[in-house]
BAVEX-584380 format. One line per field, with one value per residue (C-alpha): residue number from 1; residue in one letter; x, y negated, z negated. Coordinates in Angstrom, 1 decimal, always signed. Each point is the difference from the previous one (the first is absolute). Layout:
# residues N
resi = (NUM,...)
resn = (A,...)
px = (X,...)
py = (Y,...)
pz = (Z,...)
END
This chain:
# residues 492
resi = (1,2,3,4,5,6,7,8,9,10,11,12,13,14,15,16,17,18,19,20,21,22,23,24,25,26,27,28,29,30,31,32,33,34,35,36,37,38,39,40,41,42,43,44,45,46,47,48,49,50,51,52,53,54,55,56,57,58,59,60,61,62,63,64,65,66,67,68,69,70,71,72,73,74,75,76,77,78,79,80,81,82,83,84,85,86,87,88,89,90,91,92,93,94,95,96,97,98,99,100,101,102,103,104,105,106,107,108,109,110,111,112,113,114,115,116,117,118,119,120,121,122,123,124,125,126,127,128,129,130,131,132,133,134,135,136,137,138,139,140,141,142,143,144,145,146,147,148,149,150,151,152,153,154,155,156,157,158,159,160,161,162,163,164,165,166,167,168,169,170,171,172,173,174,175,176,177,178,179,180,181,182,183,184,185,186,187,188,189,190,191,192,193,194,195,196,197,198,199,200,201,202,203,204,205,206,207,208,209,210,211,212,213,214,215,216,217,218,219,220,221,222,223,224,225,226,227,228,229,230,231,232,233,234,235,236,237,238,239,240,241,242,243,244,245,246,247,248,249,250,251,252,253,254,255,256,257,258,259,260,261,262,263,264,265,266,267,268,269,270,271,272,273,274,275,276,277,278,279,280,281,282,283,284,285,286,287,288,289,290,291,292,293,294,295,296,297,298,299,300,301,302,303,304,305,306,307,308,309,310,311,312,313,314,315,316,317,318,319,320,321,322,323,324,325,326,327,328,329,330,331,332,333,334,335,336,337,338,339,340,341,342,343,344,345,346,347,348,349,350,351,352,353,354,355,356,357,358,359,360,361,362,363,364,365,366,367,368,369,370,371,372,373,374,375,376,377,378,379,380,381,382,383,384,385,386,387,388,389,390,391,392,393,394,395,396,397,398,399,400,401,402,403,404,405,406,407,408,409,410,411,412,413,414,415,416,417,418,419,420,421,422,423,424,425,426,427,428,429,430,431,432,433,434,435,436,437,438,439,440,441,442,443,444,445,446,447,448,449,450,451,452,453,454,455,456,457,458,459,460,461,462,463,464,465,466,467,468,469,470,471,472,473,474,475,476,477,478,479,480,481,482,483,484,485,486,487,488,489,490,491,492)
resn = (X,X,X,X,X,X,X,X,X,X,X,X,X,X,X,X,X,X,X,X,X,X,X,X,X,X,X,X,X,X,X,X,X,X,X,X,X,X,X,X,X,X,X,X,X,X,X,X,X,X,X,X,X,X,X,X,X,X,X,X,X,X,X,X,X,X,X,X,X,X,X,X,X,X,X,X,X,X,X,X,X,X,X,X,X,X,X,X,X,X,X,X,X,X,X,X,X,X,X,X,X,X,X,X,X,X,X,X,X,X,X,X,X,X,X,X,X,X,X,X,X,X,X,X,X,X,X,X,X,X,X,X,X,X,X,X,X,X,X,X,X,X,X,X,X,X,X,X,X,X,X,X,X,X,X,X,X,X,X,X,X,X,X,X,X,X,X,X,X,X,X,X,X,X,X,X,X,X,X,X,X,X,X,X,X,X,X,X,X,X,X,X,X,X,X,X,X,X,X,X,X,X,X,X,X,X,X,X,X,X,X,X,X,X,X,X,X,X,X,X,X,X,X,X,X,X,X,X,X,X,X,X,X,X,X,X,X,X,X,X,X,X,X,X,X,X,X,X,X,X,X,X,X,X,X,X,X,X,X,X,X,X,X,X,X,X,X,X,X,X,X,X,X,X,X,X,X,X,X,X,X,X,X,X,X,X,X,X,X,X,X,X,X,X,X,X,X,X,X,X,X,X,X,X,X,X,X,X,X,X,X,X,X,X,X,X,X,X,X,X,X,X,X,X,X,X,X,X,X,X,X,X,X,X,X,X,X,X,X,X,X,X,X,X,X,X,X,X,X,X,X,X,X,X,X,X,X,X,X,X,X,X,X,X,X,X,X,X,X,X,X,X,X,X,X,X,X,X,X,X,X,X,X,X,X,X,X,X,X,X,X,X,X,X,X,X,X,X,X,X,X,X,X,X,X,X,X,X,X,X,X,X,X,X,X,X,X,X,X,X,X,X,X,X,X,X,X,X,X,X,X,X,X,X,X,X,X,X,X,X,X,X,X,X,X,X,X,X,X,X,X,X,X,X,X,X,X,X,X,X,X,X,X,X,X,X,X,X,X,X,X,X,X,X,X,X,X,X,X,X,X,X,X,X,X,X,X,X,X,X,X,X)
px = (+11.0,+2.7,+3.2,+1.6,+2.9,-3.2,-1.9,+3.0,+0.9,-3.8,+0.1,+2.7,-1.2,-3.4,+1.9,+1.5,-3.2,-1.3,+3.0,-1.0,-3.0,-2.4,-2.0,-2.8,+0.2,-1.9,+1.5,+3.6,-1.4,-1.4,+3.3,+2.2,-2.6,+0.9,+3.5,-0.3,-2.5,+2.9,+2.5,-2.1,-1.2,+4.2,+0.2,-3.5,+2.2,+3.0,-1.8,-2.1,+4.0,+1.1,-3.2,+0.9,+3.3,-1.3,-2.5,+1.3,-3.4,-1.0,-1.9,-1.6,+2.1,-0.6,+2.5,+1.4,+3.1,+1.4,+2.7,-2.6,-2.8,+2.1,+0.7,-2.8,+1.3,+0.6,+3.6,+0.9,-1.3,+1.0,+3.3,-0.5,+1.1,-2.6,-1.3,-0.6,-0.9,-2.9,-0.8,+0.2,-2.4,-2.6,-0.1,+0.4,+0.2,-3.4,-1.9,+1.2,-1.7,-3.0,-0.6,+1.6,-3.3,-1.1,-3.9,-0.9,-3.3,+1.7,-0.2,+3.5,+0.0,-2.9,+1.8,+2.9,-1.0,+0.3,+2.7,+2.9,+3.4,+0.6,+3.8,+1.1,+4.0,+2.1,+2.3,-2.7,-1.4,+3.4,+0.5,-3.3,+1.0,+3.0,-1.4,-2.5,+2.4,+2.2,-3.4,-1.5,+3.8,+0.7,-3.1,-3.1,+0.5,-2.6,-2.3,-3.4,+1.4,-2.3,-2.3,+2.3,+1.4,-3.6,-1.0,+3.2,-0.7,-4.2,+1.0,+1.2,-3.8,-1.9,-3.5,+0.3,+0.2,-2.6,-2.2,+0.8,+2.2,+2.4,+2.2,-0.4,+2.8,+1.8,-0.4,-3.4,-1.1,+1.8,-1.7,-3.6,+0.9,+1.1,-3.1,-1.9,+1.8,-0.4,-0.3,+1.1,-3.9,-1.9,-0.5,+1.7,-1.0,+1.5,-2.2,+2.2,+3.4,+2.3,+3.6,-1.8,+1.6,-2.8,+0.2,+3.4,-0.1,-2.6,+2.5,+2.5,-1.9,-1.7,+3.7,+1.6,-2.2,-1.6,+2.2,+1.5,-3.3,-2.2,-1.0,+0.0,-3.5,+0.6,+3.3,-2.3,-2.3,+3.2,+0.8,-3.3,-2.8,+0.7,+1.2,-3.0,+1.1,-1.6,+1.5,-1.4,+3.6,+1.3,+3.9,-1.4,-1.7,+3.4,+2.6,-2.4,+0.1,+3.9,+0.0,-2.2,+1.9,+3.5,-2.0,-0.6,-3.7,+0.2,-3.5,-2.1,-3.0,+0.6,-2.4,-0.1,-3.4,-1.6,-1.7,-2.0,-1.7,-3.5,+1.9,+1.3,-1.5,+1.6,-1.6,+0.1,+2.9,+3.5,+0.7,+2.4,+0.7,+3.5,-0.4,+0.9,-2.4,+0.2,-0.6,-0.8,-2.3,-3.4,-2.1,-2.2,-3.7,-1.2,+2.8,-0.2,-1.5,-3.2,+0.7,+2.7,-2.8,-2.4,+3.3,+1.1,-1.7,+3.3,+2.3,+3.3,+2.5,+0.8,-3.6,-1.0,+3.1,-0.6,-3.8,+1.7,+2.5,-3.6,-1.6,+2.9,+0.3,-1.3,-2.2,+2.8,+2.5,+2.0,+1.9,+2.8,-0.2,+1.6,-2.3,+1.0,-1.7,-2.6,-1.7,+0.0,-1.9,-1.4,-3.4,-1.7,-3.0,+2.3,+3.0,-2.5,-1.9,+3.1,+1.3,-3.1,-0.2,+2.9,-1.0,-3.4,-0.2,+3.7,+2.6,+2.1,+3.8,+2.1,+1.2,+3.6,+0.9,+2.9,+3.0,-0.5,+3.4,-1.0,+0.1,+2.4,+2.0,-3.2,-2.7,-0.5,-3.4,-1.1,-1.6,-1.2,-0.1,-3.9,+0.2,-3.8,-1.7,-3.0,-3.2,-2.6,-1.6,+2.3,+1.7,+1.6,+0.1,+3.1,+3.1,+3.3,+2.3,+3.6,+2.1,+3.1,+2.6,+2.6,+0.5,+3.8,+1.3,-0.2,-3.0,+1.6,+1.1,+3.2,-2.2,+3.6,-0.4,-0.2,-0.2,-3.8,-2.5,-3.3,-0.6,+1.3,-2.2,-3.4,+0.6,+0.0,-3.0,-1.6,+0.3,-0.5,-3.0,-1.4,+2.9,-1.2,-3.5,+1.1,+2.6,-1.8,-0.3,+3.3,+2.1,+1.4,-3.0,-3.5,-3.1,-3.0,-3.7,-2.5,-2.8,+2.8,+0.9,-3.9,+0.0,+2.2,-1.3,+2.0,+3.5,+2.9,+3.3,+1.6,+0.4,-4.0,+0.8,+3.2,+0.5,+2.6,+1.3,+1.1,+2.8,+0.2,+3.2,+0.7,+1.9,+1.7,-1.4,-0.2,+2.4,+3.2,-0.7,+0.6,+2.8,+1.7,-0.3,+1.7,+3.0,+0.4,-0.2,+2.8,+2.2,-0.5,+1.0,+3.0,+1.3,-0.8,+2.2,+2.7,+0.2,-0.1,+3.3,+1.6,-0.4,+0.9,-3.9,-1.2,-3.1,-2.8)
py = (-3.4,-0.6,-0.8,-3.2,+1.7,+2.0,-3.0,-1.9,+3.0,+0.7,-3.9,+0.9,+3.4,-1.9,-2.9,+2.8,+2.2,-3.4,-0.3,+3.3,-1.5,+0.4,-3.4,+0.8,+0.5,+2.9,+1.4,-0.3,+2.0,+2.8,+0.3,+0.2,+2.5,+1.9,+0.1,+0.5,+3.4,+0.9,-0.3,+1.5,+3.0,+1.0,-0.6,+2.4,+2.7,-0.6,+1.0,+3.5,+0.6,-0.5,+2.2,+2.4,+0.4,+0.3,+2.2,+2.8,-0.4,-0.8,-3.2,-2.2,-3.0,-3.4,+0.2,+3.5,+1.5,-1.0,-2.7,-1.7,-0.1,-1.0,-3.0,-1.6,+0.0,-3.6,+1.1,+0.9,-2.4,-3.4,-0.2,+0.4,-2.9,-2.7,+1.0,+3.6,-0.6,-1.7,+2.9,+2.7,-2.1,-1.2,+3.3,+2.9,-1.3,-1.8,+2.3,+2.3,-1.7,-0.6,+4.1,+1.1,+0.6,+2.7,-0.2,-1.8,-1.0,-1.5,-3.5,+0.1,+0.8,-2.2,-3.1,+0.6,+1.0,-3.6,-1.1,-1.6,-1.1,-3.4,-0.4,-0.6,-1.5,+2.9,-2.1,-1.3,+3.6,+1.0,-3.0,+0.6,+4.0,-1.0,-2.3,+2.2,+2.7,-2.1,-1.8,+3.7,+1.3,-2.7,-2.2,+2.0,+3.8,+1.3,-2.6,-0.1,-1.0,-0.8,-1.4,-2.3,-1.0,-0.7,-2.3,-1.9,-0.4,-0.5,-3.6,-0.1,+0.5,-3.0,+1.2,+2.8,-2.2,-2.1,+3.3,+1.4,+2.7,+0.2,+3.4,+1.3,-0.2,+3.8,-0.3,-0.8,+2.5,+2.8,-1.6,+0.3,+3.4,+1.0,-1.0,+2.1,+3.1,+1.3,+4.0,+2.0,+1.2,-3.3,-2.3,-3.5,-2.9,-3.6,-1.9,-2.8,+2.0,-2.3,+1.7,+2.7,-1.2,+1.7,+3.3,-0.1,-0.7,+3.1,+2.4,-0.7,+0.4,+3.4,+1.5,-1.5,+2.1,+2.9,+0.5,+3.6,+0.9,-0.7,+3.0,+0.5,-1.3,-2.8,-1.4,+0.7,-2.5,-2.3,-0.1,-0.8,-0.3,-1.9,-3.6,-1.9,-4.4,-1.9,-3.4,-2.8,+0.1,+2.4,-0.9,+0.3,+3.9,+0.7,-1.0,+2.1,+3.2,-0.4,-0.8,+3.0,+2.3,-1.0,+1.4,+3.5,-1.2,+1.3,-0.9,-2.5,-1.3,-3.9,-1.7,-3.5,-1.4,-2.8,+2.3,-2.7,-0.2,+1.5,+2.0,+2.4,+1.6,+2.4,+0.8,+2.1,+1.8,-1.3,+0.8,-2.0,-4.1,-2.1,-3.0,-3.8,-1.7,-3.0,-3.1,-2.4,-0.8,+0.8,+2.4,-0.5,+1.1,+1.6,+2.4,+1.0,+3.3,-0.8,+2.6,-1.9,-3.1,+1.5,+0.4,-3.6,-2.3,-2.0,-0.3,-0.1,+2.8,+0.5,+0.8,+1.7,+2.5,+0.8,+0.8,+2.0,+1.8,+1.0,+1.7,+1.5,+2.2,+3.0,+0.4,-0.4,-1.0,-2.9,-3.5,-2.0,-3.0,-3.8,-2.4,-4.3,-1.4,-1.5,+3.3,-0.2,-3.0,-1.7,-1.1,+0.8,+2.8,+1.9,+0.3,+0.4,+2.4,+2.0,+0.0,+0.9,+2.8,+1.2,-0.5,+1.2,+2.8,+1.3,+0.9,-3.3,+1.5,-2.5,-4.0,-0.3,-3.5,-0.7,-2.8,-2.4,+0.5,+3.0,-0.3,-3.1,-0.9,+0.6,-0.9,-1.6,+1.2,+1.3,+3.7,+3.0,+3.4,+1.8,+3.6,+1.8,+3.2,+0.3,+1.7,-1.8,+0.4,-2.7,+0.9,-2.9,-0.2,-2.1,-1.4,-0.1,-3.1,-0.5,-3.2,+0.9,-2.3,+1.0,+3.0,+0.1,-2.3,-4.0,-1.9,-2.2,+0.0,+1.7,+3.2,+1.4,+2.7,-0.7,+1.8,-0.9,+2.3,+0.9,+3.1,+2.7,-1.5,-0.4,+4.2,+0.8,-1.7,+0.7,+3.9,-0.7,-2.2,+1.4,-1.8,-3.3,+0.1,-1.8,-2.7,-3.4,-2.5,-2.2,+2.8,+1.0,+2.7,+0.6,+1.4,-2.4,+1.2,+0.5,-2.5,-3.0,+0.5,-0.3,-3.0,-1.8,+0.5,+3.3,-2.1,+2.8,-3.4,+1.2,-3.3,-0.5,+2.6,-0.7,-1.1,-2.6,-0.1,-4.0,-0.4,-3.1,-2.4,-2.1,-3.2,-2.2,-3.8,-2.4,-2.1,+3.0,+0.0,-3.6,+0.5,+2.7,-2.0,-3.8,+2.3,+2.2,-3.7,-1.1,+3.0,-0.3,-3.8,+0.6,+2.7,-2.6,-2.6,+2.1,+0.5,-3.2,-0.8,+3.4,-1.5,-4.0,-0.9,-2.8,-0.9,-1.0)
pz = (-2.1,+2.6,-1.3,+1.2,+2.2,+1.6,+1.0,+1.2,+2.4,+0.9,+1.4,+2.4,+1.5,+0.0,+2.5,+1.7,+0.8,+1.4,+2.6,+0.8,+1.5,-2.5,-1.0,-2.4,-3.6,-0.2,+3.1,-1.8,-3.0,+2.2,+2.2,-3.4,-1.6,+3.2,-0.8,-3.6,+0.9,+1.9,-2.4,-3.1,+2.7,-0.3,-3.9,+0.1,+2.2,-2.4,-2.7,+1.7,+0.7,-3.5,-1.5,+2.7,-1.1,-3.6,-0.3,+3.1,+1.5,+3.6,+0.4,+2.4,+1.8,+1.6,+2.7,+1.7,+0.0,+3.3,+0.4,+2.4,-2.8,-2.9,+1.9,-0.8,-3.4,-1.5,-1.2,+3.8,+1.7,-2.0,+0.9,+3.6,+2.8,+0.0,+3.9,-1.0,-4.0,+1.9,+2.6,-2.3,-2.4,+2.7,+2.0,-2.5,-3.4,-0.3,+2.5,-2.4,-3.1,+1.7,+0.1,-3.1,-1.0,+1.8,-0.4,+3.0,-1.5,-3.5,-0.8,+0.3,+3.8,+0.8,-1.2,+0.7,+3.7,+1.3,-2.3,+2.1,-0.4,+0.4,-0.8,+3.6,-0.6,-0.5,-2.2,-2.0,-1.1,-0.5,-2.9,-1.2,-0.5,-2.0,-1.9,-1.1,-0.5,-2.6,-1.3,-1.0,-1.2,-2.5,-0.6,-0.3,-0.3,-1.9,-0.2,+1.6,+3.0,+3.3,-2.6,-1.9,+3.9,+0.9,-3.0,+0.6,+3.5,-0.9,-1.0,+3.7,+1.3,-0.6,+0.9,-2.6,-3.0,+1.2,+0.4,-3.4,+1.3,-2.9,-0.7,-3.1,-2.2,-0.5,-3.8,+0.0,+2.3,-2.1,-3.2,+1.5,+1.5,-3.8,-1.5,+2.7,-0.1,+3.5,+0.7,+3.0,+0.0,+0.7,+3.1,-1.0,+2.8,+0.5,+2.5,+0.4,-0.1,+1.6,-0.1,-1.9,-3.4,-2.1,+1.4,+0.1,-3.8,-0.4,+2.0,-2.2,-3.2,+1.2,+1.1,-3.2,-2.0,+1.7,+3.2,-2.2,-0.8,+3.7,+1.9,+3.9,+0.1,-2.1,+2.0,+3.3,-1.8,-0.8,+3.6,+1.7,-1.8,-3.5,+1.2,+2.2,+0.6,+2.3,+0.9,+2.6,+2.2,+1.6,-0.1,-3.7,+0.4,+2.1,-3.0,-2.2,+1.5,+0.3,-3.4,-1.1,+2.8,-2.2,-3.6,+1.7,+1.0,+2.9,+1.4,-2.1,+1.1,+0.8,+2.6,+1.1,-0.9,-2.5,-2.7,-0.8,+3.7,+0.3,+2.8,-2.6,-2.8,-2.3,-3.5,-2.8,+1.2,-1.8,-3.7,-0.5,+1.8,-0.8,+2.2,+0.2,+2.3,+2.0,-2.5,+2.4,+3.2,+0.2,+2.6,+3.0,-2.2,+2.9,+0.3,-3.8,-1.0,-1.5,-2.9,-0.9,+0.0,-2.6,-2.6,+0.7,+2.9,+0.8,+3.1,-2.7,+0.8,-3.7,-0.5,+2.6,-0.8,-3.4,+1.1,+3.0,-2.7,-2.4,+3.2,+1.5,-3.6,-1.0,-3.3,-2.8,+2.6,-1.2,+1.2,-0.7,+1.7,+0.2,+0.2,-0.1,-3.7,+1.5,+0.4,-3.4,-0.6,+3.2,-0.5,+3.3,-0.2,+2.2,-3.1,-2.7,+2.1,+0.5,-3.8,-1.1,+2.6,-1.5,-3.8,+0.0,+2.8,+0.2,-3.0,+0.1,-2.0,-0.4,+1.3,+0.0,+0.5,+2.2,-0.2,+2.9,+1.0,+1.3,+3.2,+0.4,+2.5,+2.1,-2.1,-3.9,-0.1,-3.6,+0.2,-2.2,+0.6,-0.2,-0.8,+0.1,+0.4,+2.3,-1.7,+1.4,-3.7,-1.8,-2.8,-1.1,-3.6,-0.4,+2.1,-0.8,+1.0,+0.4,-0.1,+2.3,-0.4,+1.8,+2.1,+0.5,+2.1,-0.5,+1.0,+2.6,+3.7,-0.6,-2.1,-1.5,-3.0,-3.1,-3.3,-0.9,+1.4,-1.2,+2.5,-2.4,-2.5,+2.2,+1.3,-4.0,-1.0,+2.6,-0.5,-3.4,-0.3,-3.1,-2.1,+1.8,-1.7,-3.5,+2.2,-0.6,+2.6,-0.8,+1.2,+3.2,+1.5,-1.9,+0.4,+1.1,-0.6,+2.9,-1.7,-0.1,+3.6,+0.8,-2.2,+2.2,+3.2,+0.7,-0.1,-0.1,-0.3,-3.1,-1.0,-0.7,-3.3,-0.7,-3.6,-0.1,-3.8,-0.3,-3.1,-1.4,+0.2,-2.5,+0.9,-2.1,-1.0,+2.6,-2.3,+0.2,+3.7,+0.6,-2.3,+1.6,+3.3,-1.4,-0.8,+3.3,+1.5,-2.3,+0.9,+3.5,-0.3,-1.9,+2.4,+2.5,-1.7,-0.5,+4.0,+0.7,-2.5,+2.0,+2.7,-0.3,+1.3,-1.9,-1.6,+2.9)
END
């Protein structure tokens, strides 16, 4: 999360990008996600330099050598005089970030092909560049910046909340990215990407622990191939492939379109899915694919996705997922239809129940996490349940760290599961068999085999309660007293 001094600063060059001339919420965003590309592009080059330097070896730059194309770097062009801070910036500097990719035919290019800069008061972009410059210098450097800037600012766009459209927190993102243990050899999808959070998270992971080890072919794979999102906006695809372009992905394959329409129709292609659908709305039923119908018959988005997400993988392909807990126990065909799909015909893992803080300030909703393997033969013997309490951070609007956090915990049993077959249903994670799942109508909510262990209080006599009550009354009345004699009042 944003610190306080962020937020506070982020308000301001928020006010100044509107004087700029820049009205809409999500038009602000996109104009300070250009700015921040430009300014990350130049800590990018910094770093080439610095490796350069390092290791004696030739390598590949962003920006040229001449004095003309290291303009366009952030350090030499912030300080400039408002009037031509803003020419350089609306006539070189973004042209230039809208063909830094030099694939013509990337995602990248394509979106980015109609981008335009709004910032039209050359004052205005000039406060908004140093305010960036100290926000980024003293107040989040080395944080998960453009997406921490865009959940602050999410609460800013009213029609996402009411659409569901809720950024995944960092943590849990890199929790359910830890459980799945991504390779640099698979095809990883996220059809409603967003900001690209998930395969951001993936990125990471695969660089953290096989960047040393990844051959030619593999990075090739890294750079193109590997990341696939889809997303419904396309100021949404466009912050994506920026976001993907700053984690060495140079050319991911993000498309605008509604994976649920019967438009599209991808399956049994992706071995691994991290995703966090839209919770809320529901579809037009004629423009749903009618695969999609014969797993669940619904028009609800958080249905329809998690039947999207089972088609979409391969054989033994798997999914993490959020879904809001009423996918866990609604009691329309179309939920028990779907749970049982998942039970009976695919290898259902694990339901990790979430805190319903979650997601606040946006959003209170209560949600789990599903984790399953496609087989199309079932396999589910048994599922494994986890009570998160807390995940870090408190559970209110402010979300500020804390010490409790059950994420270390979850990744541990998780890859250990065999030491969870003899925990008993009173603790924090257990095992729940298949036959008592289809016992009670395929409900997955932890709470439905939860064993609450009651201990019994023993109060004293009514009698000593009474007792103790008469003489708090006559202490309070003789402190009482005593004012009054302090003070000179007399009795009423």
């Amino acid at each position: 999360m944003l610190p306080e001094s962020a937020k506070n600063k982020i308000e301001q060059i928020w006010l100044d990008v509107i004087a700029g001339g820049v009205s809409q919420p999500t038009e602000v965003i996109e104009q300070l996600t250009y700015l921040m590309f430009a300014k990350q592009l130049d800590e990018i080059e910094a770093d080439i330099e610095t490796s350069e330097v390092l290791s004696g070896k030739r390598q590949e730059h962003l920006f040229g050598g001449s004095d003309e194309e290291q303009a366009l770097r952030w350090r030499n062009f912030r300080k400039l005089e408002a009037r031509k801070l803003h020419m350089v910036f609306s006539q070189r500097v973004f042209p230039f970030i809208k063909s830094v990719n030099k694939d013509k035919n990337s995602a990248f290019s394509r979106f980015l092909a109609d981008a335009i800069f709004k910032i039209n008061e050359p004052l205005a972009l000039q406060k908004v560049i140093t305010g960036l410059d100290d926000l980024f210098e003293h107040d989040i450097k080395g944080l998960d910046m453009q997406g921490n800037l865009y959940e602050h600012m999410l609460a800013k766009l009213n029609s996402a909340g009411r659409l569901g459209a809720f950024r995944t927190p960092k943590q849990i993102r890199d929790l359910m990215v830890n459980l799945m243990q991504p390779t640099a050899d698979i095809l990883i999808c996220d059809p409603a990407c967003g900001t690209a959070g998930f395969l951001i998270s993936c990125a990471e992971y695969i660089r953290d622990h096989y960047e040393r080890k990844m051959s030619d072919e593999q990075w090739k794979h890294y750079q193109t191939s590997l990341f696939t999102g889809y997303d419904t906006d396309a100021t949404m695809c466009r912050l994506s492939c920026m976001n993907l372009m700053l984690h060495s992905v140079s050319n991911p394959k993000i498309e605008k379109r509604d994976s649920v329409s019967k438009d599209y129709s991808e399956k049994d292609k992706y071995n691994l899915i991290l995703a966090n659908p839209p919770f809320k709305g529901t579809l037009n039923k004629e423009n749903i694919s009618d695969s999609l119908k014969g797993i669940t018959n619904t028009t609800k988005s958080e249905l329809l996705f998690v039947g999207l997400f089972i088609e979409m993988l391969k054989t033994g392909g798997r999914c993490a997922c959020i879904v809001p807990d009423g996918v866990l126990f609604g009691s329309s065909n179309a939920h028990k239809s779907l749970r049982k799909e998942l039970v009976e015909n695919q290898y259902l893992e694990a339901v990790i129940s979430l805190p319903s803080g979650v997601f606040k300030p946006y959003a209170g909703v209560s949600t789990a996490i599903l984790i399953f393997t496609k087989t199309n033969l079932g396999g589910t013997d048994e599922v494994w349940f986890y009570d998160m309490k807390a995940d870090g951070y408190s559970l209110d609007d402010k979300r500020q760290p804390i010490a409790d956090n059950d994420i270390p915990d979850i990744i541990h049993r998780f890859h250990n599961l065999e030491r969870e077959k003899e925990r008993s249903k009173k603790e924090q994670s257990f095992f729940v068999k298949k036959d008592e799942i289809v016992g009670n109508d395929y409900d997955l909510s932890i709470n439905k085999y939860k064993e609450i262990e009651y201990i019994p209080k023993e109060y004293p006599p009514t009698s000593e309660i009474i007792k103790d009550i008469e003489n708090r009354h006559q202490k309070i009345g003789d402190q009482i007293n005593v004012i009054k004699k302090l003070l000179n009042i007399e009795e009423l």
